[in-house]
N, C-alpha and C positions, 0 to 999 in steps of 0.2 A: 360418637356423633350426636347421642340426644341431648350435650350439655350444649351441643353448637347450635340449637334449631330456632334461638333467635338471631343467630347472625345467619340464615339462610338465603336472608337475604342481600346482604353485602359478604358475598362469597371469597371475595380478596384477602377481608381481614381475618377470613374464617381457614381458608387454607393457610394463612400466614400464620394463625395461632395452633394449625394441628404441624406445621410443620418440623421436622427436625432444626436442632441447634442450628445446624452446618446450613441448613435450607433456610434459616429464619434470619440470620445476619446477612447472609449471599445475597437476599431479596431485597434486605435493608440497605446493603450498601449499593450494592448495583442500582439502586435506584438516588442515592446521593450523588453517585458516579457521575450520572445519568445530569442530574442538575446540575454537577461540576463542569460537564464537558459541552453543555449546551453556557454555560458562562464564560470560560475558556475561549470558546468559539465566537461569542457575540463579542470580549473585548479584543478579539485578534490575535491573541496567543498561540492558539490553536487553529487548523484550517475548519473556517466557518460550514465551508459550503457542505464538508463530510460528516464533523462532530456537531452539529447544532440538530440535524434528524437522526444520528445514531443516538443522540445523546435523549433525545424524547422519546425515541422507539425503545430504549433500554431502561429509563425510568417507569412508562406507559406498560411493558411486558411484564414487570416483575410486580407493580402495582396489583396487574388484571389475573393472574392466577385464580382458577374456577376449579370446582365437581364439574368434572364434562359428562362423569356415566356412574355417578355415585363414589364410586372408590379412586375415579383415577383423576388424577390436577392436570391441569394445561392451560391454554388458552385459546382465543379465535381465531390467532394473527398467522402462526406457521409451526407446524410439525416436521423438523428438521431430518427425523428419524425413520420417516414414514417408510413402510417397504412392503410391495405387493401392488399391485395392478387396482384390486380394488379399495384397498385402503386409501390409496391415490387419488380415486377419483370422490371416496369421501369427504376426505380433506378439501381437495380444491372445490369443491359442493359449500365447505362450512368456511373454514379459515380464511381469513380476508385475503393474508397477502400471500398465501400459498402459490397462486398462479406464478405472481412475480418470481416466487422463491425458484418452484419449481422448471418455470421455464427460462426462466433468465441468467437465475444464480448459479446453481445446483450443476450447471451443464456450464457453464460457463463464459455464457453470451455477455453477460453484462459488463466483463470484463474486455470483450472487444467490443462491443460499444462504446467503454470507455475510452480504449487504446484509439478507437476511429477519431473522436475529437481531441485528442491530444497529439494524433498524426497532423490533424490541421492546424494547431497550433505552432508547430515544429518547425522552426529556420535550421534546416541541417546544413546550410551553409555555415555559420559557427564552427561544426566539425570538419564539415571540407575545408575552410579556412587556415586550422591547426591540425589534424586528423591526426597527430603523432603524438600530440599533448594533450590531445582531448582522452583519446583510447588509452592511455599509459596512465592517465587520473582516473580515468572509469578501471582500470583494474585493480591497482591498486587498491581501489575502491570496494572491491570486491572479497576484501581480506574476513570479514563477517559471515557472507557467504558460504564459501569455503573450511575457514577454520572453524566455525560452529558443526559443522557436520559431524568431524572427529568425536569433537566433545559430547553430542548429543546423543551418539553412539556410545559411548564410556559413561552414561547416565542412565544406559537400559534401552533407549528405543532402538525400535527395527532401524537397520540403513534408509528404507521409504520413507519413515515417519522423520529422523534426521535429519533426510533430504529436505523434507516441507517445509521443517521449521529451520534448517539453514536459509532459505530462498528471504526471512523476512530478513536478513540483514540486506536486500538488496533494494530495502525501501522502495519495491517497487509493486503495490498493492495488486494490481494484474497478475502479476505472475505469482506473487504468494499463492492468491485464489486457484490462479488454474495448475502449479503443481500440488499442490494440496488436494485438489481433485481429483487430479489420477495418481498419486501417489499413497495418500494416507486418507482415503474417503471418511473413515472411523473419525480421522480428528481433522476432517474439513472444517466443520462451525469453530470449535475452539484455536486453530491454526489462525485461520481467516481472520476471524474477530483478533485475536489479540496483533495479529498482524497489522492491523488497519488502526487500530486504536496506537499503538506504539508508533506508526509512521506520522498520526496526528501530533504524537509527543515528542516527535524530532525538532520542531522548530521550537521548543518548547527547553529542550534539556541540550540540545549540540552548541547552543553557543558557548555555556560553562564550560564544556571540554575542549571548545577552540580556544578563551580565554586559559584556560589551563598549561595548552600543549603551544600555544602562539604567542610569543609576545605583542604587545600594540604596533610596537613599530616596525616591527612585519606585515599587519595585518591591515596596517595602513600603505602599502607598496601601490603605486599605482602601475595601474597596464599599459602599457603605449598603444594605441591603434596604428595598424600597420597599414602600410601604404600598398596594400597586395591586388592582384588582379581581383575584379568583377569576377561571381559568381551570380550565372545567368538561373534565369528559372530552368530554361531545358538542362543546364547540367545536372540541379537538382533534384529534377524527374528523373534521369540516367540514372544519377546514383541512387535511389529510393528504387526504382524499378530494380537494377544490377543486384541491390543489396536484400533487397525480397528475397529475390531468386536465390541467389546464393544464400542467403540464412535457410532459407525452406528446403534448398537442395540438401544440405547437411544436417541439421535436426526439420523434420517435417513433422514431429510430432506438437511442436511449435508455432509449425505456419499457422496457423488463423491468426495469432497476434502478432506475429511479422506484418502478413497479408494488412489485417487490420491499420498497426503503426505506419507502415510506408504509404499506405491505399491513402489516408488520410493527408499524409505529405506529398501527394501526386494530388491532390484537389487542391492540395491551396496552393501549388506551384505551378498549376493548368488553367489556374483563372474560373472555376468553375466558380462561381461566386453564391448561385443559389446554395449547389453543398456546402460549402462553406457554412453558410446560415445556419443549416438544419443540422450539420454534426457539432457545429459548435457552440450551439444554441438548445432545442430539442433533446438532441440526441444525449450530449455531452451533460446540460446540467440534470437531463431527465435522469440519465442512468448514475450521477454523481448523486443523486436525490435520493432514489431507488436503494442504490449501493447502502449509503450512510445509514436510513431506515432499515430496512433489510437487516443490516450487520448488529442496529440496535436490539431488534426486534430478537435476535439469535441470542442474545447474551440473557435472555431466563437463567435464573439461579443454578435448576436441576439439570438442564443441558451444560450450562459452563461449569459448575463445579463438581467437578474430578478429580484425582489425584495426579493426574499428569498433566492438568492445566498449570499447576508452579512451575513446573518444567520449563513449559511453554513461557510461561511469564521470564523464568531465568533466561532460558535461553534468546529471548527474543530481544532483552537487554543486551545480553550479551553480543549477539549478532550483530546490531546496530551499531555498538560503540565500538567494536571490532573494524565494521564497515568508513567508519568517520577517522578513529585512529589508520587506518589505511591512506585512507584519501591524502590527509593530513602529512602522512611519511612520504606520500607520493610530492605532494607539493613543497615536501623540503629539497625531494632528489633536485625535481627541477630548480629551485632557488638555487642551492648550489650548479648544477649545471650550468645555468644562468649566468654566472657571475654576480649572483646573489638580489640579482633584479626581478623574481619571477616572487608573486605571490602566493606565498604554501597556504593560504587558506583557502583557496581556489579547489585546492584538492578535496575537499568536504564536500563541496559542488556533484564529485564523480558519484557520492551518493545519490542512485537517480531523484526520485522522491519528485519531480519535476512540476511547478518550477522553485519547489521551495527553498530545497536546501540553492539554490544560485540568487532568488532572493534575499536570503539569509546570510551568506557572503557577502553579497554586495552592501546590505544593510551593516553591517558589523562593523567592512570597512571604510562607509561613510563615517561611521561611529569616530573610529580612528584619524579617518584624514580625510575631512569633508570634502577633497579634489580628488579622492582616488576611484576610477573607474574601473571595476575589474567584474563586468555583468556578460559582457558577449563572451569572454575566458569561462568563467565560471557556466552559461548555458552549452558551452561546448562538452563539457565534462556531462554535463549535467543527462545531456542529450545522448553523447555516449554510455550513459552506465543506464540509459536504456536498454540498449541494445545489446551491451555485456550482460547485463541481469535475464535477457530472450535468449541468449546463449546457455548461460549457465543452467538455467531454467531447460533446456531441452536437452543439454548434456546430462545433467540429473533423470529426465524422465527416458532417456535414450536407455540409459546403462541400468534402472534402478525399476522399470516398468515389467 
């Protein structure tokens, strides 16, 4: 340290220069990252509202590396690791965003915070609509899910930690976070993170592989709207209430983000219009705010780089494109069933990732045939592999806890 005592006081560059190879490019790139996905996010490639503050919090953490106690590096923002009662209350004394970490993240609140405004955004009439063709693309959907587990298994990890990192093929950033929390606590931050980072890279990388597996003139099909009965707001309380109960009665290890998902769809189909506001205002972009920083904040070089982070990074490719090729075979079944009238890229949709991937569809096949309407189809699925992804998600922490 005494060749370092003129950098003492720009401590960043000083821990960057004592640190290892592995620690000195990890810092360097993660903070390119960092300005890639805050770019990304500002031209619209990527979801703004989540990569524009992961992406500063992730350039910002790997920057701000300090001597906290002479020998040890860290930072002010969050000690991910922290364990013991008083250490605890150290940290949340010192580090900025520990409170948030700790009481929000860590436990899992922030995650049904978020499920609560995106319950209000939610027309589950879509799914009551088609309820056969929505659920059947949400499973399908689910192919990443599922068959990653095996593989993740055959690569060394525990059945829990396989579980975790199965869950991000279900693009569904909630539930990554909260079975990763009771399942593989050890590789919460690096699950989580690369979870959330790869969901922002869906809208980014699924359309090459819809161009690949679709041809245009498929993918230009339009949807008919159907001339079908009115679905009133009371039935759509029925069913969000019925469908609570019944998800929570079966996996209850689950209910809070059931609770949260339908709670949120019983407000905006009750008329309550002040909640409305405040979950999907406040609530919603506060914790979508929170989430993106936070998750930046996590990706410090020496906490993400591990040796089972490539894992993760394979695996979590893996699981996605698993998930999208699913969808995709699901929306051929139906095209043929159809009589070849049914739009197989709808099926992409069943990836929840909501509302992007049914965005992303319908953008695609405007691309293709600027008359083709296939958006209320595509949010059906979309809205369903919610709730397949709350299933799977409590079937994993049922059988694996």
């Amino acid at each position: 340290m005494e060749s370092l005592r003129l950098l003492d006081l720009f401590q960043g560059i000083a821990t960057l220069a004592v640190a290892e190879p592995l620690v000195f490019w990890g810092r360097i790139g993660l903070m390119l990252l960092g300005f890639l996905l805050i770019y990304l996010g500002r031209k619209g490639v990527l979801e703004a509202l989540l990569m524009i503050p992961m992406g500063f919090g992730m350039a910002t953490v790997n920057a701000s590396v300090m001597f906290l106690d002479g020998n040890r590096v860290g930072t002010l923002f969050v000690d991910p690791l922290v364990t013991g009662t008083e250490a605890t209350m150290a940290v949340l004394q010192i580090d900025w965003l520990q409170p948030i970490y700790t009481f929000m993240f860590s436990n899992g609140l922030i995650a049904v915070l978020v499920f609560l405004g995106i319950g209000v955004l939610l027309d589950v009439g879509f799914v009551m609509a088609r309820p056969f063709q929505s659920m059947l693309l949400a499973l399908f959907a689910e192919l990443g899910t599922v068959a990653t587990f095996p593989i993740a298994v055959a690569l060394g990890m525990t059945e829990r930690e396989a579980a975790s990192v199965a869950m991000i093929g279900s693009a569904d950033g909630p539930m990554v976070l909260f079975t990763s929390l009771v399942l593989a606590k050890d590789l919460f931050v690096p699950i989580t993170v690369v979870g959330y980072l790869y969901l922002g890279l869906t809208y980014g990388g699924y359309p090459y592989l819809i161009k690949l597996l679709i041809p245009e003139r498929l993918r230009g099909i339009p949807m008919p709207v159907e001339e079908g009965r009115k679905i009133t707001a009371g039935q759509k309380m029925a069913f969000a209430v019925v469908a609570c109960t019944l998800l929570s009665l079966l996996f209850p290890v689950a209910a809070p983000l059931f609770m949260a998902l339908f709670l949120g769809v019983v407000v905006r189909e009750s008329g309550l219009i002040e909640f409305q506001n405040l979950l999907t205002g406040p609530v919603l972009y506060g914790a979508t705010f929170f989430l993106g920083l936070t998750l930046g904040i996590l990706c410090e070089a020496s906490t993400i780089l591990s040796p089972v982070v490539l894992k993760l990074l394979l695996l979590g490719i893996v699981a996605l494109t698993l998930s999208a090729v699913g969808g995709i075979a699901g929306g051929y079944v139906l095209y043929f069933w159809s009589g070849r009238k049914f739009n197989p890229m709808i099926g992409v949709a069943g990836v929840s990732c909501i509302p992007t991937t049914a965005k992303l569809v319908q953008k695609m096949a405007t691309q293709a045939n600027p008359g083709a309407m296939i958006l209320p189809h595509a949010l059906g699925a979309s809205i369903s592999g919610v709730i397949t992804s709350a299933i799977l998600a409590g079937i994993y922490v049922a059988v694996l806890r």
